[in-house]
C-alpha positions as CSV (number, residue, x, y, z in Angstrom):
1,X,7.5,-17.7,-5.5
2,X,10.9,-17.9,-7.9
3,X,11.7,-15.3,-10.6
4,X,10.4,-17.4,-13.5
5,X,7.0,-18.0,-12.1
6,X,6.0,-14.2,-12.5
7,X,8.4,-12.4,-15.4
8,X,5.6,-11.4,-17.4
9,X,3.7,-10.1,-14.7
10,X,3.3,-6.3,-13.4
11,X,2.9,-4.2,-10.5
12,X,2.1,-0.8,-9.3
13,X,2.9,0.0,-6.2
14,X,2.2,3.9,-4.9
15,X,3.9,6.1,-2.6
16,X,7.0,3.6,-2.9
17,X,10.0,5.7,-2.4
18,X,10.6,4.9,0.8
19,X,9.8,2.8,3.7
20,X,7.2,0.2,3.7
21,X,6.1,1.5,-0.4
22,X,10.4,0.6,-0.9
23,X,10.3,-3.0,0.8
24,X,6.6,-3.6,-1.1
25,X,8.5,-2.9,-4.6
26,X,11.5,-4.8,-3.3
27,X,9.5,-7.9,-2.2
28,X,7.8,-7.7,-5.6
29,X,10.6,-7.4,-7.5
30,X,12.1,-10.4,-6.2
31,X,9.0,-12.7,-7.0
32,X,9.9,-11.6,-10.6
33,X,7.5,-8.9,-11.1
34,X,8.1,-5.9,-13.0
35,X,7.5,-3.0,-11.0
36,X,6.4,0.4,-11.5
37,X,7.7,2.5,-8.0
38,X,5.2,5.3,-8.1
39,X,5.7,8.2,-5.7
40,X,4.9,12.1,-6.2
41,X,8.5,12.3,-5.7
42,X,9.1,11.1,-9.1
43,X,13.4,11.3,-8.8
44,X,13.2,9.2,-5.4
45,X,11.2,6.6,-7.3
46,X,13.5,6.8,-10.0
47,X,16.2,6.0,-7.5
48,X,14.2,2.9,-6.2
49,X,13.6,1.2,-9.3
50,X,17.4,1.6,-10.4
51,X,18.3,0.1,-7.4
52,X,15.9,-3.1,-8.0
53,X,17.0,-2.9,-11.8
54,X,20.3,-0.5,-12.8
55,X,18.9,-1.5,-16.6
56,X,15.1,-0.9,-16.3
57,X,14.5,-3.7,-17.4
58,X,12.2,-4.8,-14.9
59,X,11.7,-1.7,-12.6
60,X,10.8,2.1,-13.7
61,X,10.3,5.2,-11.8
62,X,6.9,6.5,-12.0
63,X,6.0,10.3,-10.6
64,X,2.1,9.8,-9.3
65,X,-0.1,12.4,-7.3
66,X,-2.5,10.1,-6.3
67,X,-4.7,13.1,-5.8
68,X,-4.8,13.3,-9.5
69,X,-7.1,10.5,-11.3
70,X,-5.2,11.6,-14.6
71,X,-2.2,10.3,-12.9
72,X,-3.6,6.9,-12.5
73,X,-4.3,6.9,-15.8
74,X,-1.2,7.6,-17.1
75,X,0.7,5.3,-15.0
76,X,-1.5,2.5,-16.2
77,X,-1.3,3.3,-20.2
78,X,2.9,3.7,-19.0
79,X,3.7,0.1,-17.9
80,X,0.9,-1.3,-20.4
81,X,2.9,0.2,-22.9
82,X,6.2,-1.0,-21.3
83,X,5.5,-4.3,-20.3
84,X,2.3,-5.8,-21.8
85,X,-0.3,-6.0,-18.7
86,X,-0.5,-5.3,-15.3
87,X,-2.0,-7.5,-12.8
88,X,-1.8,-5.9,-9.5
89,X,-2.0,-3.0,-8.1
90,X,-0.5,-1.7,-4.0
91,X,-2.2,1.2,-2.5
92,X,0.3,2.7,0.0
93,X,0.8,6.4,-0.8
94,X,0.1,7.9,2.6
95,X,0.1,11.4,4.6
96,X,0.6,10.7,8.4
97,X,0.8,13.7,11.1
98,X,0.5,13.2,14.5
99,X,-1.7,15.6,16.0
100,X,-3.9,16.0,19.1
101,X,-7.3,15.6,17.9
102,X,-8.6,19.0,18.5
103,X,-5.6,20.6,17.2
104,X,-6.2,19.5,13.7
105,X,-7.2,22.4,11.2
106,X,-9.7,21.3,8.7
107,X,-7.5,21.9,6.1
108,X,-5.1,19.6,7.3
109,X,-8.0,17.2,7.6
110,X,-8.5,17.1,4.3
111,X,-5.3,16.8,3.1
112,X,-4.7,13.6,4.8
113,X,-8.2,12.3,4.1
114,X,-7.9,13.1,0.5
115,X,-4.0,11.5,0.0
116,X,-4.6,8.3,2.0
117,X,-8.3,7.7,1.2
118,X,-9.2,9.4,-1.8
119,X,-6.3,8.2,-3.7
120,X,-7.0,4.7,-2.6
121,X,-10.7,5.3,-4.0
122,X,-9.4,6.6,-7.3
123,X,-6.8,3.9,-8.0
124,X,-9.1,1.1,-7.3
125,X,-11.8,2.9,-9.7
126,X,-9.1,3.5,-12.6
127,X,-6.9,0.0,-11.9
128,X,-10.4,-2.1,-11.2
129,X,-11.8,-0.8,-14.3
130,X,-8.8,-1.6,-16.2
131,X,-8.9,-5.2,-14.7
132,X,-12.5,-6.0,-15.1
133,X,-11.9,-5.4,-19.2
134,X,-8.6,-8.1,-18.7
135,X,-10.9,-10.4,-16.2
136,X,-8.5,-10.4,-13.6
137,X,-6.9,-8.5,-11.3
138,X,-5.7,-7.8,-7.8
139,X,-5.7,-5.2,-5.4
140,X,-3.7,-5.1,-2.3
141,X,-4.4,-1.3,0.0
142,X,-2.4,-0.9,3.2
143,X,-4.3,-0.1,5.6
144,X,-3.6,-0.3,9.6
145,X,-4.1,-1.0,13.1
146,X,-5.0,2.7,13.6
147,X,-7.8,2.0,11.3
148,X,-9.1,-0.6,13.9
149,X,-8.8,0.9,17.2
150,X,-9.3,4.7,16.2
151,X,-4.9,5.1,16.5
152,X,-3.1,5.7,19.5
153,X,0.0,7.2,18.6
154,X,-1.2,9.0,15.2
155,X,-3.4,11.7,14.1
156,X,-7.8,11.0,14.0
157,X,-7.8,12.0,10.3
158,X,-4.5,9.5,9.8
159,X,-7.1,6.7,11.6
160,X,-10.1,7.8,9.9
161,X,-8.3,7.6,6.2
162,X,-6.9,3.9,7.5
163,X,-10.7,3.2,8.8
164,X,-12.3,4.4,5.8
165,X,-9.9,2.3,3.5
166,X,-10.5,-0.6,5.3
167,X,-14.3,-0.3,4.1
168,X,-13.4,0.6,0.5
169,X,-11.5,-2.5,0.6
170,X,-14.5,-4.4,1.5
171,X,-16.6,-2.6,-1.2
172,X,-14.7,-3.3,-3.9
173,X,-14.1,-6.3,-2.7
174,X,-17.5,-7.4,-3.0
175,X,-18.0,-5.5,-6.4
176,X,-15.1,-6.8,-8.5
177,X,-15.4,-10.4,-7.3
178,X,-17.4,-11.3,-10.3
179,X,-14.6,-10.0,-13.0
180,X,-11.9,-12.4,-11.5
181,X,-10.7,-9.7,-8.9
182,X,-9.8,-9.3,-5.8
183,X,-8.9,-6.5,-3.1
184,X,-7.4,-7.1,0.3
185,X,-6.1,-5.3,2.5
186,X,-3.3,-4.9,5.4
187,X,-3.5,-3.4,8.6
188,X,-0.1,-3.5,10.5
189,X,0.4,-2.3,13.9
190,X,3.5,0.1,14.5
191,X,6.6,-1.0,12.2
192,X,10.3,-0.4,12.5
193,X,10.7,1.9,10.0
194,X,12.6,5.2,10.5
195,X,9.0,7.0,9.6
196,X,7.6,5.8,13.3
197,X,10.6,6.5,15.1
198,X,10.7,10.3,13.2
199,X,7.3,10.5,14.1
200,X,6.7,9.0,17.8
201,X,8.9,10.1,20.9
202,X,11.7,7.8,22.1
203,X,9.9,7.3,25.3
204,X,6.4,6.7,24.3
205,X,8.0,3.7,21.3
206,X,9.2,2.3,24.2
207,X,5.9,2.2,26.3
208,X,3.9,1.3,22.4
209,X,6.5,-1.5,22.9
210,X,5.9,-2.9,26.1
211,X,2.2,-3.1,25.1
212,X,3.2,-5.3,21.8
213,X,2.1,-9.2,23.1
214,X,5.6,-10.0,21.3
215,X,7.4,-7.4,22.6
216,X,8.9,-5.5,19.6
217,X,8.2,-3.5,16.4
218,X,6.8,-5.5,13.1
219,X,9.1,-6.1,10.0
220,X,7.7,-4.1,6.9
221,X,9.7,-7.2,5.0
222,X,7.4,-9.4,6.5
223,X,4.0,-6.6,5.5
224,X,5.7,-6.6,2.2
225,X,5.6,-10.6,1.2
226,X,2.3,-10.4,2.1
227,X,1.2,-8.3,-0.3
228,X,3.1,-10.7,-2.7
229,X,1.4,-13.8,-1.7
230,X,-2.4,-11.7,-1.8
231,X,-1.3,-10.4,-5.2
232,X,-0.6,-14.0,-6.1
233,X,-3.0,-16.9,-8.4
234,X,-2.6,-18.7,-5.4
235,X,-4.4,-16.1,-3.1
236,X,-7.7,-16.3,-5.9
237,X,-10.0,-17.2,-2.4
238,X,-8.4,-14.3,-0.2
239,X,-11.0,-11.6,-0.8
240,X,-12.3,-8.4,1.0
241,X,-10.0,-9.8,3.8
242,X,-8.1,-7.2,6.4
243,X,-4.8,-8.9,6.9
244,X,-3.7,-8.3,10.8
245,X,-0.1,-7.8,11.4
246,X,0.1,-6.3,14.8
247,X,2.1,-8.4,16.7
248,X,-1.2,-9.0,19.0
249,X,-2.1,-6.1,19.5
250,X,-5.4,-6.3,18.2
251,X,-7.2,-10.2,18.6
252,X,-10.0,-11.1,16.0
């Protein structure tokens, strides 16, 4: 997709001040979108967007707690008011602790539950009500392998959020089709992103490694055009899908 074809169009894209939420506002802002690079570290999104757009032209920093529906909110009525519309929306604001299952506090529980899946659950209601008035509209939530196989080298509330988003995705999916929207989502295996090797012990990345069919980490470039091409007119027939990019790790 060049520049031209999508200057007047918009994206959201949460939890996207670093990482895989960076390369999703990057790969975006390439295929001409405006971008709004939400994060509840509102100056590290700040940083992101000037980096895509030193102007702000096409690219503004946007502090979000997706724990907070209000937030949605605002971030919607902010790049209306900026840019005209928005058509698409990225769920990828995410808590991820790697814990031994009975180990895991209830609290903590519910802090990861309510970040990964709650906030997916809000911004779909907030960002598919707003494009069921405009009769289009497309979600893209980033799921993940863990999601799918119940997670081997993450936390069971970190799988459960990824599991649970993975049926919100087919939900709404099925609910918004008839307002001209859709909602996909992604579920890549382990990425080489300085997040997983922070997170996972030298040693064990090298054993996830050896069980990867092709034998090394995904690119969160590659996770990233995808969301472009399922946020694209093209992708209209793409719906309540679960993208795989694992690398072969998991065979549908």
């Amino acid at each position: 997709m060049n520049k031209s074809s999508s200057s007047s169009r918009t994206v959201l894209v949460t939890g996207a001040s670093q990482g895989l939420g960076a390369a999703i506002a990057g790969a975006f802002h390439r295929a001409g979108y405006n971008v709004g690079v939400s994060d509840i570290d509102g100056a590290r999104a700040a940083d992101v967007a000037k980096s895509l757009d030193p102007a702000g032209a096409t690219a503004i920093g946007i502090e979000l707690d997706v724990r907070d529906q209000g937030a949605f909110e605002a971030a919607r009525d902010t790049l209306v008011a900026r840019w005209g519309s928005i058509e698409a929306l990225v769920n990828n604001a995410v808590v991820t602790i790697v814990r031994p299952v009975l180990e895991i506090s209830p609290d903590e529980f519910d802090k990861v539950i309510t970040v990964n899946l709650r906030g997916t659950f809000v911004a779909c209601q907030v960002f598919g009500r707003y494009f069921k008035e405009r009769g289009h509209g497309r979600i893209v939530n980033i799921a993940s392998l863990a999601g799918q196989n119940g997670g081997t080298a993450t936390g069971a509330h970190y799988a459960a959020s990824k599991g649970g988003i993975i049926t919100l995705t087919k939900v709404f999916a099925r609910d918004l089709a008839p307002f001209g929207i859709t909602v996909n989502a992604i579920a890549p295996g382990p990425l080489d992103l300085p997040s997983v090797r922070a997170l996972v012990p030298a040693d064990k990345l090298e054993g996830i490694i050896a069980g990867i069919p092709v034998r090394h980490l995904g690119s969160p470039d590659f996770v990233a055009e995808t969301a472009v091409h399922l946020a694209s007119p093209e992708a209209a027939f793409a719906n309540g899908a679960i993208w795989d990019v694992n690398g072969g790790l998991l065979m549908r």
